[in-house]
N, C-alpha and C positions, 0 to 999 in steps of 0.2 A: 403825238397827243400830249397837249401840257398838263401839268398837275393840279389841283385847285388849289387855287393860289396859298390856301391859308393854312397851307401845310407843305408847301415849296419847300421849305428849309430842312424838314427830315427829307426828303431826296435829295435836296445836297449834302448834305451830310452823309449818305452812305453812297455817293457817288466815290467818295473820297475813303472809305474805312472796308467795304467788304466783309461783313465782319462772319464769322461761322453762328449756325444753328442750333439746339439740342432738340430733342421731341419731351416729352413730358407725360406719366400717368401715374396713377395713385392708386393705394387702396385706402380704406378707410376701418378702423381697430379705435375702442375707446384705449385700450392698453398701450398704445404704441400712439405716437408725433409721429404724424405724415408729415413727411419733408414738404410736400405740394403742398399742403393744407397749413401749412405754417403762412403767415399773409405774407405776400410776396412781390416783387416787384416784377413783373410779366414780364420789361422789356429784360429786364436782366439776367431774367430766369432762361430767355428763349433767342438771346442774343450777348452769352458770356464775354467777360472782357476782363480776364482774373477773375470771374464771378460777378463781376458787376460793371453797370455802364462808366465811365467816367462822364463829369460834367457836360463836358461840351459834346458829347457823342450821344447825347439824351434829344436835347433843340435847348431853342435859346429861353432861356429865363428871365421876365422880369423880376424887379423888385415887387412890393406891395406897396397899393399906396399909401402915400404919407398923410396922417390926417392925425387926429390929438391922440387916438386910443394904439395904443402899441399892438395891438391883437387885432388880426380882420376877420374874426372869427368869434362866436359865444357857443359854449355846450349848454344845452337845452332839452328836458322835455321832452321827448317824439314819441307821439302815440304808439302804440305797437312795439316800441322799438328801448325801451329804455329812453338815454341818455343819445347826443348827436351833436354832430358838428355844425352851423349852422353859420352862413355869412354875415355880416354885420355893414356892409357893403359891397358895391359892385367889385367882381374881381375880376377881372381883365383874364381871357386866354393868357395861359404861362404865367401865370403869377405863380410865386412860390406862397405858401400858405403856411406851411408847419413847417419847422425846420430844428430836429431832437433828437439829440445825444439819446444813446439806450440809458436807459435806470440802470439797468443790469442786464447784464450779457454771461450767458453760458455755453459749453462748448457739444456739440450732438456726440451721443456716442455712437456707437457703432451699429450702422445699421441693419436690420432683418430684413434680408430681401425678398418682395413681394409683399412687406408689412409696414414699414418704417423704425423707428427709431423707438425702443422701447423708453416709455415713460417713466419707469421704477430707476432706470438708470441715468439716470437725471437728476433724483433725487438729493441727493448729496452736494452738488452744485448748485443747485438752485438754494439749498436752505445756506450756504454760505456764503452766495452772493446777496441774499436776504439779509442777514444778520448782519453784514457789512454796509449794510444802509442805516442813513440816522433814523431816529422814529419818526420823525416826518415823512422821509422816503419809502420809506416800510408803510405808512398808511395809505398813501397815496397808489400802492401795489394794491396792495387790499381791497382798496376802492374799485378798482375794475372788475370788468363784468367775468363773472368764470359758468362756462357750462358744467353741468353734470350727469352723466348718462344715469339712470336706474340702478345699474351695479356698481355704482361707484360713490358709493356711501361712507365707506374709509379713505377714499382717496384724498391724498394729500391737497389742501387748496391751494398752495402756492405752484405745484403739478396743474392746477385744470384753469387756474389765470394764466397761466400760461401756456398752456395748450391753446385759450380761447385768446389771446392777443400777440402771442411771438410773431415778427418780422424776422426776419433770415436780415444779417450783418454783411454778408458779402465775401463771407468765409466760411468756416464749419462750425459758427455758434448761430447761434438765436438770440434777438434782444428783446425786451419789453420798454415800449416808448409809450407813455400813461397819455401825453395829448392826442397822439395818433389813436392809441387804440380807442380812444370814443367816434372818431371816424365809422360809421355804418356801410354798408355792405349793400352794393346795387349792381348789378350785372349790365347794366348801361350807367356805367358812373362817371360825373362830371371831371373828377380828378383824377390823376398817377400818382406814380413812389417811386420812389429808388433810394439806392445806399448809394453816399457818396464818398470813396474813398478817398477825395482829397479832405473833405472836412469831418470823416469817421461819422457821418450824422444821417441819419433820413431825409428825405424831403418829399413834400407833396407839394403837388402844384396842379392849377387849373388846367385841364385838357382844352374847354370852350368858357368861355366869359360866363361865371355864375352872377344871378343878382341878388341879390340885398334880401336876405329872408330867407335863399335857398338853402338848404340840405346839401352839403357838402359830401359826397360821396368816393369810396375808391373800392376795388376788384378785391376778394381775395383769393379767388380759384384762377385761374384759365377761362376764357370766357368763349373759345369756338367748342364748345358740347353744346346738343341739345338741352330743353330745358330739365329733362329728366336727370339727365347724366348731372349737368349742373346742381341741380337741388341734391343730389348721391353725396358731393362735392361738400355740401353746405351742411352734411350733418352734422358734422363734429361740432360746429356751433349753435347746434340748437334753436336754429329757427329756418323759416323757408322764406322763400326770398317769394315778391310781391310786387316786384318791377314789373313795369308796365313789357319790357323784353318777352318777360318769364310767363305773361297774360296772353303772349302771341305765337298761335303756330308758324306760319308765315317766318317768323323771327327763328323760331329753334331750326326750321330748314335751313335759313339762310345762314346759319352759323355753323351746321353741319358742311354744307358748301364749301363756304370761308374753309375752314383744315381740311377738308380734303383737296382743294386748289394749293394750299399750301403744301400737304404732303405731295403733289407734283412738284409745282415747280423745287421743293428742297431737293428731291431726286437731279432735276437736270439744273440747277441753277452754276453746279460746280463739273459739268461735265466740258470736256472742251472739243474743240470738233462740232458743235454741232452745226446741220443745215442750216441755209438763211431761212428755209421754209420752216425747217422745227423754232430759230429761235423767235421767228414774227410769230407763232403759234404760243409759244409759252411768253412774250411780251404782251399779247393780245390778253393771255391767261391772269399777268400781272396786273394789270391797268385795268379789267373785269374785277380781280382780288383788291384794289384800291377803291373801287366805285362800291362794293358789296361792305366792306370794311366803313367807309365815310358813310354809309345809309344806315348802316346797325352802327355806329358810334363807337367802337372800339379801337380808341386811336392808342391803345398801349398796341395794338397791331397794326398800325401806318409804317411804322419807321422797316418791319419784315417786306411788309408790299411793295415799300418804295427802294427797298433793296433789290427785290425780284426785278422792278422795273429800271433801275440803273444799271444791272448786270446785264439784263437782256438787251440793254439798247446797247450797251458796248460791243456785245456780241453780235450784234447786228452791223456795227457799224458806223451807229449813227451819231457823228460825232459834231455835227450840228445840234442836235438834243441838247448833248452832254454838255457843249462850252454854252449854250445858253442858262442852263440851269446852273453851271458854274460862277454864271457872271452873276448870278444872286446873292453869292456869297458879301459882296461887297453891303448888304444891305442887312448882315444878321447881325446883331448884338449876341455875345456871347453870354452864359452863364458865368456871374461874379466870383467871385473865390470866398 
């Protein structure tokens, strides 16, 4: 069975890399930074490589196009929602779109397990990576949106903008990036993330071709839960999500689905030995996990599917597959430096 074509390139790419799995869950404490609940980059989180993907183990990146205005992007306006990222022209699948050093980076302390990372113990860090910004940098903090629970009326603000906008760095700090975090929150989102440790920087970039006007979107939970489990997910920041996803039952089945196919095949993906019967059973499983994943839209979870389906065809055997989809290679442009 071939792949559809317009995502060929993440199964050559882990035709070649193999890479290991974690599992992921949370709780949720307005006292405590959930590690999970900090925004995250999915594929990084659930496919480590030192923590993070490198460039070209992500897929290929283009540039943005070239046209007079330096930004393909305006913050805007959005009902409901505050402040949002919004296209300013057509963005091509894989374009890169944001691409931002943190303001400021702090280090997690020590985690509670079963709670996360207590908040108060941050405090000290944070207020000195604050102060070591100029007043311009410091306002520009400020400016973001911060939650606040009910009991949290002394709590520190430069604590709950930060609770409400940290990305994870790719090590054991947390950054706040100000263009990013006006990016909004869709559980069928048009964009990814990731840290990039060759350029120390974030990047987001187009999953499918947005157009001109669209609401630029990215993840910040885990997105195979229900839509219940999901909204659980989304309290810490204070709003409920309204995606069309999150409007469908249908939808929260098929995502329940999605991880539990995935918690198979993570089970036998690394086993060796197995039958040609078990492994056309758990390939058949993969290539089902790629059809379910491309129809709910969650292409930060292709590049796991398309791993299940290159390991199981090796295992199988089939090594007409494999040098076919190798011979793609000749045809991807690499992410630039």
């Amino acid at each position: 069975m071939a792949p559809c074509s317009t995502h060929r390139e993440l199964l050559v790419i882990f035709l070649g890399l193999i890479l290991s799995f974690v599992s992921i869950t949370a709780a949720c404490d307005p006292l405590y930074l959930n590690p999970l609940l900090v925004h995250q980059d999915l594929c990084s989180a659930e496919f480590p490589v030192s923590g993070v993907f490198q460039e070209h183990e992500i897929l290929p990146l283009r540039e943005a196009p070239t046209e007079a205005s330096s930004s393909v992007y305006d913050v805007v306006p959005i009902p409901g929602k505050g402040f949002g990222v919004v296209a300013n022209r057509k963005l091509p699948r894989r374009t890169k779109i944001i691409i931002e050093e943190a303001l400021i980076s702090v280090p997690m302390p020590e985690m509670v397990p079963g709670q996360g990372f207590r908040m108060a113990d941050m405090l000290t860090n944070v207020e000195d990576a604050f102060h070591s910004l100029s007043p311009a940098q410091q306002q520009e903090f400020l400016d973001l949106h911060e939650h606040r629970f009910p009991t949290e009326e002394n709590q520190s603000k430069l604590l709950t903008i930060l609770r409400s906008n940290a990305y994870n760095t790719g090590d054991d700090y947390v950054g706040i990036f100000p263009k990013i975090a006006r990016i909004n929150h869709s559980c069928r989102p048009n964009s990814g993330n990731f840290w990039s440790m060759k350029r120390n920087q974030r990047v987001i970039y187009a999953f499918r071709d947005i157009e001109r006007g669209e609401e630029v979107t990215v993840s910040y939970i885990p997105l195979t839960k229900s839509t219940k489990e999901r909204q659980a997910r989304l309290f810490q920041y204070g709003f409920t999500c309204g995606c069309d996803a999150c409007q469908s039952v249908e939808s929260s089945r098929k995502r329940v689905k999605i991880a539990d196919f995935i918690e198979v095949l993570e089970q036998k993906v690394h086993l060796d030995g197995l039958s040609e019967k078990s492994a056309e059973r758990m390939l058949s499983k993969s290539m089902s996990l790629v059809d379910m994943i491309e129809e709910e839209e969650l292409a930060d979870y292709l590049a796991k599917a398309y791993h299940f389906a290159a390991v199981f065809h090796e295992k199988k055997g089939d090594l007409k597959w494999i040098r076919w989809n190798l011979s793609q290679r000749s045809n991807m442009s690499m992410i630039s430096a």
